[in-house]
Phi, psi and omega in degrees: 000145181253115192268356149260193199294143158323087145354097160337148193262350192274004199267267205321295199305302204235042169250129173333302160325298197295320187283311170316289159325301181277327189287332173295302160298004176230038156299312193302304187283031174255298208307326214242356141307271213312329208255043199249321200239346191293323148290014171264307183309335169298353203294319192286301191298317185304311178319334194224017174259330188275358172070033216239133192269170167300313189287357164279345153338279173293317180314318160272022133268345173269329172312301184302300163254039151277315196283320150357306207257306179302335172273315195315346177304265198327324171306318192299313208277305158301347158300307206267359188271286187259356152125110192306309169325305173260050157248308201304298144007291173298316187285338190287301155317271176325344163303275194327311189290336192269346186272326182266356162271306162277052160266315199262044187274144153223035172185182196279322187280324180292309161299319165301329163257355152299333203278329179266008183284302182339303222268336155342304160310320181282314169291347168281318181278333178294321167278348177266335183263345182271328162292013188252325196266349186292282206314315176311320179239040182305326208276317175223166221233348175272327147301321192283321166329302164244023103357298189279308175346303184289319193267318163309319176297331194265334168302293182281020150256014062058273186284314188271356170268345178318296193310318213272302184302314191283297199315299159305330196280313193279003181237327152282340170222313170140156199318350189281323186288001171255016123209051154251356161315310177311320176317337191251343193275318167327305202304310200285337204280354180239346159284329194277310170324292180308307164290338151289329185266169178288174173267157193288338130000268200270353147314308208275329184319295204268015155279336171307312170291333164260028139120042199251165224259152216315143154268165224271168183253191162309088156301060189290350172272336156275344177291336181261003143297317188305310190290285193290334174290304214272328171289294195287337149326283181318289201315295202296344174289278174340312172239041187283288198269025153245358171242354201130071195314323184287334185322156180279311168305311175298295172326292173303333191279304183259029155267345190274293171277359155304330192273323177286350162292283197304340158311306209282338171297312198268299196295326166282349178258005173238323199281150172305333173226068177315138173302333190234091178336053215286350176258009167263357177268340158328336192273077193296303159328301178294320198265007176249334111012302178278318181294317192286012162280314188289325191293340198276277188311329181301308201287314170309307188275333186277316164298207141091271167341305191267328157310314176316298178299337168314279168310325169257354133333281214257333171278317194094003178289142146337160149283351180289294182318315161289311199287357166253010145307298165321002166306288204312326177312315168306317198278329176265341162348291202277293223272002147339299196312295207292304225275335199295304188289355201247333180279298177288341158294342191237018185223341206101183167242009179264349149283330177288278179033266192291277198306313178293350127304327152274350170294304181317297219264007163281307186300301192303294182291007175263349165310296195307007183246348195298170157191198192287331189267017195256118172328138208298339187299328192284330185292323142033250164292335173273344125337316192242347157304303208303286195306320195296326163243348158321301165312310164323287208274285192339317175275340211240338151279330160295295176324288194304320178291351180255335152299308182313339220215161226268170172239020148259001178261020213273358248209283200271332160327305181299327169304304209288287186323322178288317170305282183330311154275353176286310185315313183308345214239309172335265201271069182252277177303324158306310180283332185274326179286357205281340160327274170306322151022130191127144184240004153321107184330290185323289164347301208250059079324286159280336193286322160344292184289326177280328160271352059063280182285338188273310198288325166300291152021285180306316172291326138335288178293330177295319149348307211259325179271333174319325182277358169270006178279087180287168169275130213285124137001322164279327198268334191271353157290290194320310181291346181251017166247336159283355178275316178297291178288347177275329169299320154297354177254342181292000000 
Protein backbone atom coordinates (compact mmCIF):
# COMPACT_ATOMS: atom_id res chain seq x y z
CA UNK A 1 0.00 0.00 0.00
CA UNK A 2 1.15 3.44 -0.74
CA UNK A 3 1.40 5.40 2.15
CA UNK A 4 2.76 8.59 1.26
CA UNK A 5 1.33 12.19 1.49
CA UNK A 6 -0.15 14.14 -1.42
CA UNK A 7 2.35 16.61 -2.79
CA UNK A 8 0.86 20.05 -2.43
CA UNK A 9 -0.68 21.51 -4.74
CA UNK A 10 0.90 25.13 -4.78
CA UNK A 11 4.96 22.59 -4.84
CA UNK A 12 3.07 20.88 -8.09
CA UNK A 13 1.55 23.98 -9.64
CA UNK A 14 4.78 25.75 -10.44
CA UNK A 15 7.63 22.93 -10.62
CA UNK A 16 9.50 23.22 -13.38
CA UNK A 17 9.39 19.36 -14.53
CA UNK A 18 5.58 19.77 -14.31
CA UNK A 19 5.21 22.99 -16.58
CA UNK A 20 7.11 20.50 -19.53
CA UNK A 21 5.79 17.72 -18.85
CA UNK A 22 2.37 19.56 -20.01
CA UNK A 23 3.79 21.75 -22.34
CA UNK A 24 5.57 18.45 -24.44
CA UNK A 25 1.84 16.73 -24.38
CA UNK A 26 0.24 19.25 -25.40
CA UNK A 27 2.42 19.54 -28.40
CA UNK A 28 1.04 16.23 -29.48
CA UNK A 29 -2.71 17.13 -28.80
CA UNK A 30 -1.97 20.47 -30.84
CA UNK A 31 -0.63 18.43 -34.01
CA UNK A 32 -3.37 15.80 -34.01
CA UNK A 33 -6.35 18.46 -33.30
CA UNK A 34 -5.22 20.73 -36.08
CA UNK A 35 -4.96 18.31 -38.67
CA UNK A 36 -8.87 17.04 -37.42
CA UNK A 37 -10.09 20.77 -38.98
CA UNK A 38 -7.14 22.42 -40.63
CA UNK A 39 -8.27 20.51 -43.72
CA UNK A 40 -11.64 21.48 -43.98
CA UNK A 41 -10.79 25.00 -45.46
CA UNK A 42 -8.48 23.22 -48.25
CA UNK A 43 -11.50 21.08 -49.56
CA UNK A 44 -12.18 23.47 -52.67
CA UNK A 45 -8.99 23.92 -53.55
CA UNK A 46 -7.76 20.28 -53.00
CA UNK A 47 -11.25 19.53 -55.35
CA UNK A 48 -10.14 21.20 -58.31
CA UNK A 49 -6.23 20.57 -58.19
CA UNK A 50 -7.10 16.63 -57.25
CA UNK A 51 -10.15 16.29 -59.26
CA UNK A 52 -12.08 15.19 -55.99
CA UNK A 53 -15.79 14.70 -55.79
CA UNK A 54 -17.52 15.70 -52.39
CA UNK A 55 -17.56 12.16 -50.84
CA UNK A 56 -13.97 11.91 -51.85
CA UNK A 57 -14.10 14.94 -49.74
CA UNK A 58 -15.64 13.84 -47.22
CA UNK A 59 -13.21 10.51 -47.48
CA UNK A 60 -10.18 12.75 -47.11
CA UNK A 61 -11.54 14.00 -44.01
CA UNK A 62 -12.64 10.67 -42.58
CA UNK A 63 -9.71 8.81 -43.32
CA UNK A 64 -7.71 10.61 -40.94
CA UNK A 65 -10.25 10.26 -38.09
CA UNK A 66 -11.46 6.74 -38.78
CA UNK A 67 -7.95 5.52 -38.29
CA UNK A 68 -7.98 7.58 -35.41
CA UNK A 69 -10.83 6.87 -33.88
CA UNK A 70 -10.13 2.47 -34.28
CA UNK A 71 -6.60 2.39 -33.31
CA UNK A 72 -6.59 4.90 -30.46
CA UNK A 73 -8.05 1.66 -27.99
CA UNK A 74 -4.88 -0.25 -28.86
CA UNK A 75 -2.74 2.92 -28.57
CA UNK A 76 -4.02 3.38 -24.99
CA UNK A 77 -3.47 -0.08 -24.52
CA UNK A 78 0.24 -0.29 -25.82
CA UNK A 79 0.95 2.57 -23.79
CA UNK A 80 0.06 0.97 -20.73
CA UNK A 81 2.05 -2.18 -21.88
CA UNK A 82 5.56 -0.55 -23.00
CA UNK A 83 5.43 2.82 -21.57
CA UNK A 84 3.24 5.64 -22.76
CA UNK A 85 6.26 7.76 -23.33
CA UNK A 86 7.53 5.81 -26.37
CA UNK A 87 3.86 5.07 -27.83
CA UNK A 88 4.04 8.82 -27.54
CA UNK A 89 7.22 9.36 -29.47
CA UNK A 90 6.67 6.94 -31.56
CA UNK A 91 3.20 8.56 -33.05
CA UNK A 92 5.11 11.63 -33.41
CA UNK A 93 7.18 10.11 -35.88
CA UNK A 94 4.64 8.43 -37.87
CA UNK A 95 2.50 11.96 -37.75
CA UNK A 96 5.29 13.38 -39.63
CA UNK A 97 6.34 10.75 -42.21
CA UNK A 98 2.45 10.93 -42.86
CA UNK A 99 2.01 14.65 -43.02
CA UNK A 100 5.12 14.72 -45.47
CA UNK A 101 3.19 12.21 -47.93
CA UNK A 102 0.46 14.26 -47.97
CA UNK A 103 2.27 17.16 -48.91
CA UNK A 104 4.01 15.36 -51.61
CA UNK A 105 -0.01 13.51 -52.69
CA UNK A 106 -0.41 13.66 -56.26
CA UNK A 107 -3.84 12.38 -56.71
CA UNK A 108 -7.09 11.88 -54.15
CA UNK A 109 -6.21 8.12 -53.16
CA UNK A 110 -2.49 8.72 -52.43
CA UNK A 111 -4.00 11.41 -49.92
CA UNK A 112 -6.73 9.52 -48.47
CA UNK A 113 -4.14 6.89 -47.43
CA UNK A 114 -1.66 9.22 -46.06
CA UNK A 115 -4.71 10.99 -44.28
CA UNK A 116 -5.17 7.69 -42.82
CA UNK A 117 -1.49 7.06 -42.01
CA UNK A 118 -1.94 10.50 -39.94
CA UNK A 119 -4.56 9.30 -37.80
CA UNK A 120 -2.57 5.90 -37.09
CA UNK A 121 0.34 8.49 -35.88
CA UNK A 122 -2.23 10.05 -34.15
CA UNK A 123 -3.93 7.32 -32.35
CA UNK A 124 -0.41 6.58 -31.00
CA UNK A 125 0.04 10.11 -29.27
CA UNK A 126 -3.32 10.89 -27.87
CA UNK A 127 -4.22 8.56 -25.07
CA UNK A 128 -0.32 8.37 -24.48
CA UNK A 129 -0.02 12.42 -23.71
CA UNK A 130 -3.11 12.28 -21.49
CA UNK A 131 -1.99 9.46 -19.80
CA UNK A 132 1.73 11.09 -19.51
CA UNK A 133 -0.10 14.18 -17.96
CA UNK A 134 -2.37 11.60 -15.35
CA UNK A 135 1.03 10.73 -13.72
CA UNK A 136 2.41 13.49 -13.55
CA UNK A 137 -0.27 14.91 -11.58
CA UNK A 138 -1.67 11.57 -10.27
CA UNK A 139 -1.34 13.50 -6.21
CA UNK A 140 -3.78 15.76 -6.54
CA UNK A 141 -7.08 15.95 -8.04
CA UNK A 142 -7.74 19.84 -8.07
CA UNK A 143 -4.18 19.72 -10.25
CA UNK A 144 -5.15 17.52 -12.49
CA UNK A 145 -8.11 19.37 -13.21
CA UNK A 146 -6.77 21.90 -14.09
CA UNK A 147 -3.67 20.54 -15.67
CA UNK A 148 -6.22 18.73 -18.19
CA UNK A 149 -7.90 22.06 -18.33
CA UNK A 150 -4.59 23.96 -19.72
CA UNK A 151 -4.10 20.35 -22.38
CA UNK A 152 -7.83 20.51 -23.54
CA UNK A 153 -7.18 24.19 -24.34
CA UNK A 154 -4.16 24.02 -26.36
CA UNK A 155 -6.34 20.90 -28.25
CA UNK A 156 -9.43 23.16 -28.83
CA UNK A 157 -7.96 26.11 -29.90
CA UNK A 158 -6.27 23.83 -32.47
CA UNK A 159 -8.97 22.75 -33.65
CA UNK A 160 -10.93 25.82 -33.83
CA UNK A 161 -7.33 27.86 -35.57
CA UNK A 162 -7.24 25.04 -38.01
CA UNK A 163 -9.86 26.84 -40.58
CA UNK A 164 -7.83 30.36 -39.32
CA UNK A 165 -4.23 28.42 -39.61
CA UNK A 166 -5.23 26.85 -43.34
CA UNK A 167 -6.56 30.14 -44.74
CA UNK A 168 -3.06 31.66 -44.13
CA UNK A 169 -1.14 28.85 -45.40
CA UNK A 170 -3.34 28.10 -47.93
CA UNK A 171 -3.18 31.44 -49.40
CA UNK A 172 0.42 32.19 -49.01
CA UNK A 173 2.01 28.72 -50.19
CA UNK A 174 -1.15 26.68 -51.41
CA UNK A 175 -2.97 23.84 -49.81
CA UNK A 176 0.24 21.03 -49.59
CA UNK A 177 1.42 23.65 -46.49
CA UNK A 178 -1.24 22.93 -44.39
CA UNK A 179 0.65 19.59 -43.69
CA UNK A 180 3.68 19.85 -44.26
CA UNK A 181 3.40 22.72 -41.20
CA UNK A 182 3.42 19.54 -39.01
CA UNK A 183 7.21 18.60 -39.65
CA UNK A 184 8.95 21.15 -37.34
CA UNK A 185 6.25 20.92 -34.78
CA UNK A 186 6.56 16.69 -34.64
CA UNK A 187 10.47 17.37 -34.83
CA UNK A 188 10.08 19.86 -31.33
CA UNK A 189 7.25 17.75 -30.16
CA UNK A 190 9.52 14.35 -30.14
CA UNK A 191 12.95 16.13 -29.02
CA UNK A 192 10.77 17.60 -25.85
CA UNK A 193 9.81 13.43 -25.37
CA UNK A 194 12.69 12.57 -25.00
CA UNK A 195 14.44 15.43 -23.27
CA UNK A 196 11.41 15.83 -20.38
CA UNK A 197 9.67 13.00 -19.93
CA UNK A 198 10.40 10.30 -17.93
CA UNK A 199 12.57 7.48 -19.47
CA UNK A 200 10.55 4.40 -19.67
CA UNK A 201 12.93 2.67 -16.80
CA UNK A 202 11.32 4.71 -14.41
CA UNK A 203 7.95 4.66 -15.79
CA UNK A 204 7.58 1.05 -15.35
CA UNK A 205 9.37 1.13 -11.75
CA UNK A 206 6.59 3.35 -10.19
CA UNK A 207 3.91 1.55 -11.83
CA UNK A 208 5.33 -1.42 -9.88
CA UNK A 209 5.75 0.65 -6.91
CA UNK A 210 2.03 1.67 -6.64
CA UNK A 211 0.81 -2.30 -7.27
CA UNK A 212 -0.89 -1.48 -10.62
CA UNK A 213 -1.62 -4.64 -12.30
CA UNK A 214 0.22 -7.17 -15.26
CA UNK A 215 -0.51 -5.06 -18.61
CA UNK A 216 -3.25 -6.53 -21.20
CA UNK A 217 -2.05 -8.17 -24.24
CA UNK A 218 -3.35 -6.77 -27.74
CA UNK A 219 -7.02 -7.87 -29.50
CA UNK A 220 -6.06 -7.79 -32.55
CA UNK A 221 -9.16 -9.87 -33.67
CA UNK A 222 -10.95 -7.09 -31.88
CA UNK A 223 -9.04 -4.14 -33.38
CA UNK A 224 -10.25 -5.67 -37.01
CA UNK A 225 -13.68 -6.15 -36.32
CA UNK A 226 -13.48 -2.64 -35.00
CA UNK A 227 -11.86 -1.41 -38.25
CA UNK A 228 -14.60 -2.88 -40.44
CA UNK A 229 -17.61 -2.23 -38.16
CA UNK A 230 -16.74 1.44 -37.96
CA UNK A 231 -15.55 1.78 -42.25
CA UNK A 232 -18.10 0.17 -43.54
CA UNK A 233 -20.69 2.38 -41.49
CA UNK A 234 -19.13 5.46 -42.36
CA UNK A 235 -18.28 4.46 -46.00
CA UNK A 236 -22.25 3.93 -46.31
CA UNK A 237 -23.36 6.95 -44.82
CA UNK A 238 -21.03 8.67 -47.08
CA UNK A 239 -22.26 7.42 -50.47
CA UNK A 240 -25.42 6.85 -48.80
CA UNK A 241 -26.97 10.04 -50.64
CA UNK A 242 -25.06 9.70 -54.44
CA UNK A 243 -25.67 6.20 -54.75
CA UNK A 244 -28.60 5.32 -52.67
CA UNK A 245 -30.11 3.15 -50.07
CA UNK A 246 -30.61 0.20 -52.79
CA UNK A 247 -27.41 0.56 -54.31
CA UNK A 248 -25.61 -2.77 -53.21
CA UNK A 249 -22.56 -1.07 -51.58
CA UNK A 250 -24.66 1.04 -49.46
CA UNK A 251 -26.78 -1.46 -48.35
CA UNK A 252 -24.13 -4.38 -48.01
CA UNK A 253 -21.72 -1.64 -46.28
CA UNK A 254 -24.15 -1.33 -43.46
CA UNK A 255 -25.33 -5.16 -42.98
CA UNK A 256 -21.42 -5.56 -42.97
CA UNK A 257 -21.28 -3.29 -40.06
CA UNK A 258 -24.41 -4.57 -38.33
CA UNK A 259 -22.61 -7.90 -38.47
CA UNK A 260 -18.95 -6.69 -37.20
CA UNK A 261 -20.37 -4.48 -34.72
CA UNK A 262 -22.29 -7.41 -33.32
CA UNK A 263 -18.67 -9.88 -33.55
CA UNK A 264 -17.04 -7.39 -32.19
CA UNK A 265 -19.63 -7.13 -28.82
CA UNK A 266 -19.85 -10.89 -28.43
CA UNK A 267 -16.39 -11.04 -28.91
CA UNK A 268 -15.14 -8.22 -26.32
CA UNK A 269 -17.61 -10.22 -23.57
CA UNK A 270 -15.59 -13.50 -23.99
CA UNK A 271 -11.68 -12.79 -24.39
CA UNK A 272 -9.44 -12.10 -21.46
CA UNK A 273 -8.20 -8.91 -22.50
CA UNK A 274 -10.73 -7.20 -24.35
CA UNK A 275 -9.82 -4.47 -26.45
CA UNK A 276 -12.88 -2.32 -25.69
CA UNK A 277 -13.46 -2.78 -21.46
CA UNK A 278 -17.19 -3.58 -21.45
CA UNK A 279 -16.97 -3.20 -17.16
CA UNK A 280 -15.70 -0.03 -17.58
CA UNK A 281 -18.96 0.68 -19.22
CA UNK A 282 -20.60 -0.49 -16.51
CA UNK A 283 -19.53 2.52 -14.91
CA UNK A 284 -22.85 5.14 -15.26
CA UNK A 285 -20.48 8.17 -14.78
CA UNK A 286 -17.94 7.00 -17.46
CA UNK A 287 -20.20 5.75 -20.05
CA UNK A 288 -22.28 8.61 -19.76
CA UNK A 289 -18.75 10.68 -19.96
CA UNK A 290 -18.29 8.99 -23.16
CA UNK A 291 -21.69 9.27 -24.88
CA UNK A 292 -21.38 12.78 -24.29
CA UNK A 293 -18.06 13.02 -25.86
CA UNK A 294 -19.56 11.43 -29.02
CA UNK A 295 -22.68 13.79 -28.92
CA UNK A 296 -19.69 17.07 -28.37
CA UNK A 297 -17.59 15.76 -31.47
CA UNK A 298 -20.67 14.25 -33.86
CA UNK A 299 -22.22 17.71 -33.75
CA UNK A 300 -18.71 19.71 -33.78
CA UNK A 301 -16.68 17.91 -36.68
CA UNK A 302 -19.72 17.55 -39.13
CA UNK A 303 -20.42 21.60 -38.49
CA UNK A 304 -17.13 22.80 -38.90
CA UNK A 305 -17.07 20.29 -42.35
CA UNK A 306 -20.43 21.93 -43.81
CA UNK A 307 -19.38 25.68 -42.63
CA UNK A 308 -16.37 25.41 -44.40
CA UNK A 309 -18.46 24.63 -47.76
CA UNK A 310 -20.92 27.03 -46.32
CA UNK A 311 -18.74 29.81 -46.50
CA UNK A 312 -17.02 29.15 -49.18
CA UNK A 313 -20.08 27.90 -51.39
CA UNK A 314 -22.83 29.21 -50.45
CA UNK A 315 -21.03 32.51 -49.42
CA UNK A 316 -18.39 33.24 -51.93
CA UNK A 317 -15.45 33.71 -49.60
CA UNK A 318 -11.77 33.06 -50.22
CA UNK A 319 -10.08 30.34 -48.09
CA UNK A 320 -8.35 33.29 -46.35
CA UNK A 321 -11.62 34.69 -45.60
CA UNK A 322 -13.23 31.82 -44.67
CA UNK A 323 -10.53 30.56 -42.27
CA UNK A 324 -10.78 34.08 -40.32
CA UNK A 325 -14.28 33.70 -40.16
CA UNK A 326 -13.33 30.72 -37.77
CA UNK A 327 -11.57 33.49 -34.92
CA UNK A 328 -14.15 33.32 -32.34
CA UNK A 329 -13.52 29.93 -32.25
CA UNK A 330 -10.42 30.29 -30.85
CA UNK A 331 -11.18 33.15 -28.86
CA UNK A 332 -14.04 31.11 -27.13
CA UNK A 333 -11.57 28.00 -26.91
CA UNK A 334 -8.98 29.35 -24.97
CA UNK A 335 -11.02 31.55 -22.84
CA UNK A 336 -13.75 28.62 -21.73
CA UNK A 337 -10.94 25.94 -21.44
CA UNK A 338 -9.00 28.15 -19.00
CA UNK A 339 -12.10 29.31 -16.74
CA UNK A 340 -13.31 25.45 -17.11
CA UNK A 341 -10.40 24.07 -14.91
CA UNK A 342 -10.87 26.47 -12.43
CA UNK A 343 -14.97 25.56 -12.51
CA UNK A 344 -14.53 22.15 -12.42
CA UNK A 345 -11.91 22.35 -9.56
CA UNK A 346 -13.90 23.77 -7.01
CA UNK A 347 -18.07 22.91 -8.41
CA UNK A 348 -17.02 19.52 -10.10
CA UNK A 349 -17.73 18.23 -13.47
CA UNK A 350 -21.23 18.08 -13.85
CA UNK A 351 -21.95 21.41 -13.80
CA UNK A 352 -19.77 23.00 -16.50
CA UNK A 353 -21.18 19.69 -18.24
CA UNK A 354 -24.68 20.58 -18.38
CA UNK A 355 -24.49 24.70 -19.22
CA UNK A 356 -21.73 23.89 -21.54
CA UNK A 357 -23.97 21.85 -23.64
CA UNK A 358 -26.53 24.27 -23.59
CA UNK A 359 -24.40 27.27 -24.49
CA UNK A 360 -23.47 25.08 -27.32
CA UNK A 361 -26.52 24.14 -28.36
CA UNK A 362 -27.94 27.96 -28.29
CA UNK A 363 -24.88 28.57 -30.94
CA UNK A 364 -26.21 25.72 -33.06
CA UNK A 365 -29.98 26.91 -33.17
CA UNK A 366 -28.95 30.10 -34.10
CA UNK A 367 -27.40 28.13 -37.06
CA UNK A 368 -31.05 26.88 -38.33
CA UNK A 369 -31.80 30.95 -39.63
CA UNK A 370 -28.87 31.19 -41.48
CA UNK A 371 -28.81 31.78 -45.30
CA UNK A 372 -26.37 32.87 -48.14
CA UNK A 373 -27.55 36.41 -47.25
CA UNK A 374 -27.37 36.36 -43.43
CA UNK A 375 -24.73 38.91 -42.12
CA UNK A 376 -21.95 37.57 -41.37
CA UNK A 377 -21.86 39.02 -37.22
CA UNK A 378 -24.81 36.73 -36.90
CA UNK A 379 -23.16 33.41 -38.14
CA UNK A 380 -20.47 34.76 -35.77
CA UNK A 381 -22.22 34.65 -32.24
CA UNK A 382 -22.60 31.53 -33.23
CA UNK A 383 -19.10 30.81 -34.30
CA UNK A 384 -18.08 32.26 -30.20
CA UNK A 385 -21.59 30.09 -28.51
CA UNK A 386 -20.66 26.80 -29.75
CA UNK A 387 -16.54 27.04 -28.76
CA UNK A 388 -17.68 28.77 -25.45
CA UNK A 389 -19.44 25.90 -23.91
CA UNK A 390 -17.80 23.27 -25.82
CA UNK A 391 -14.61 24.78 -23.74
CA UNK A 392 -16.76 24.53 -20.81
CA UNK A 393 -18.15 20.91 -20.89
CA UNK A 394 -14.78 19.38 -22.54
CA UNK A 395 -12.49 19.52 -19.63
CA UNK A 396 -14.88 18.63 -17.25
CA UNK A 397 -15.67 15.43 -19.25
CA UNK A 398 -12.34 14.19 -19.19
CA UNK A 399 -11.62 14.86 -15.62
CA UNK A 400 -14.84 12.77 -14.87
CA UNK A 401 -13.49 10.21 -16.99
CA UNK A 402 -10.34 10.13 -15.56
CA UNK A 403 -11.89 10.07 -11.98
CA UNK A 404 -14.00 7.00 -12.80
CA UNK A 405 -10.95 4.63 -13.38
CA UNK A 406 -8.08 2.86 -11.60
CA UNK A 407 -5.05 5.56 -12.66
CA UNK A 408 -2.95 2.79 -14.11
CA UNK A 409 -5.90 1.91 -16.65
CA UNK A 410 -5.68 6.15 -17.35
CA UNK A 411 -3.71 5.04 -20.72
CA UNK A 412 -6.67 2.85 -22.32
CA UNK A 413 -9.71 5.09 -20.45
CA UNK A 414 -8.44 8.03 -22.18
CA UNK A 415 -8.37 5.94 -25.64
CA UNK A 416 -11.82 4.41 -25.08
CA UNK A 417 -13.24 8.28 -24.61
CA UNK A 418 -11.15 9.37 -27.58
CA UNK A 419 -12.34 6.56 -30.10
CA UNK A 420 -15.52 7.49 -29.28
CA UNK A 421 -15.39 10.84 -29.91
CA UNK A 422 -13.27 10.36 -32.80
CA UNK A 423 -15.81 7.77 -34.14
CA UNK A 424 -18.39 10.66 -33.51
CA UNK A 425 -16.73 13.13 -35.26
CA UNK A 426 -16.20 10.35 -38.56
CA UNK A 427 -19.55 10.02 -38.75
CA UNK A 428 -20.55 13.59 -38.04
CA UNK A 429 -19.08 14.32 -41.39
CA UNK A 430 -20.55 11.86 -42.88
CA UNK A 431 -23.64 12.27 -42.29
CA UNK A 432 -24.15 16.25 -42.02
CA UNK A 433 -21.97 16.18 -45.39
CA UNK A 434 -23.83 13.70 -46.91
CA UNK A 435 -26.79 16.88 -45.71
CA UNK A 436 -24.83 19.26 -47.48
CA UNK A 437 -23.93 17.48 -50.33
CA UNK A 438 -24.08 19.66 -53.70
CA UNK A 439 -22.49 22.17 -55.33
CA UNK A 440 -25.54 24.12 -55.45
CA UNK A 441 -25.72 27.54 -52.94
CA UNK A 442 -28.93 26.24 -51.93
CA UNK A 443 -28.38 22.61 -51.09
CA UNK A 444 -25.23 23.37 -48.77
CA UNK A 445 -27.83 26.34 -47.05
CA UNK A 446 -30.29 23.80 -46.34
CA UNK A 447 -27.99 20.81 -45.69
CA UNK A 448 -26.80 23.93 -42.97
CA UNK A 449 -29.62 24.19 -41.43
CA UNK A 450 -30.76 20.54 -40.93
CA UNK A 451 -27.45 19.76 -39.12
CA UNK A 452 -28.03 22.96 -37.33
CA UNK A 453 -31.15 21.32 -35.72
CA UNK A 454 -30.14 18.20 -35.45
CA UNK A 455 -27.05 18.95 -33.65
CA UNK A 456 -28.98 21.42 -31.32
CA UNK A 457 -31.00 18.36 -30.68
CA UNK A 458 -28.10 16.21 -30.11
CA UNK A 459 -26.80 18.76 -27.37
CA UNK A 460 -29.69 18.90 -25.78
CA UNK A 461 -29.70 15.49 -24.98
CA UNK A 462 -25.85 15.49 -24.13
CA UNK A 463 -27.36 18.15 -21.37
CA UNK A 464 -29.27 15.38 -20.14
CA UNK A 465 -26.78 12.53 -20.10
CA UNK A 466 -24.56 14.85 -18.26
CA UNK A 467 -26.63 14.43 -14.75
CA UNK A 468 -25.57 10.96 -14.58
CA UNK A 469 -21.58 12.62 -14.16
CA UNK A 470 -22.00 12.79 -10.27
CA UNK A 471 -19.73 14.97 -8.87
CA UNK A 472 -16.39 13.66 -7.22
CA UNK A 473 -16.57 13.70 -3.87
CA UNK A 474 -13.25 15.89 -3.22
CA UNK A 475 -14.82 19.00 -4.59
CA UNK A 476 -18.20 18.51 -2.69
CA UNK A 477 -15.81 17.83 0.65
CA UNK A 478 -13.60 21.20 -0.45
CA UNK A 479 -17.11 23.52 -0.75
CA UNK A 480 -18.24 22.22 2.21
CA UNK A 481 -14.92 22.82 4.33
CA UNK A 482 -15.22 26.69 2.51
CA UNK A 483 -18.69 26.74 3.36
CA UNK A 484 -17.69 25.67 6.83
CA UNK A 485 -15.05 28.23 7.14
CA UNK A 486 -16.62 31.38 5.77
CA UNK A 487 -19.79 30.53 8.35
CA UNK A 488 -16.93 30.40 10.84
CA UNK A 489 -15.51 33.71 10.17
CA UNK A 490 -18.74 35.49 10.40
Amino acid sequence: MNTSHPTPVRHLRFTPALARIVATVSVGFVVTQLDVTIVNIALARIATDLHASVAGLQWIVDAYTLAFAVLMLSGGVLGDRYGARRLYAAGLVVFALASLACGLAANAAVLIAARALQGAGAAAMLPNSLALLNEACRHDRALRARAVGLWTAAGAISIAAGPVAGGLLIAAFGWRSIFLVNLPLCAAGFWAALAWIPAPRREAHARKAAGAPAARSLDVRGQLLAIVALTAFTGAVIEWRPLGFAHWAVAGGFALALAAGFAFVSLEARVRDPMLPLAMLRNRAFSAAVLFGICVNLTYYGTVFVLALYLQHARGETPLQAGLAFIPLTGGFLLSNIVSGHVVAHYGTRRPMVIGALIAGAGYALLTAVDAATPLAFVLLAFLLIPSGMGLAVPAMTTAVLSSVDPARAGTASALLNTARQAGGAVGVAAFGALAGGALAAQVVAGLRAEAAVSTAILLTAAGLAWFVKTDPAHAGARQAAQARVKASR
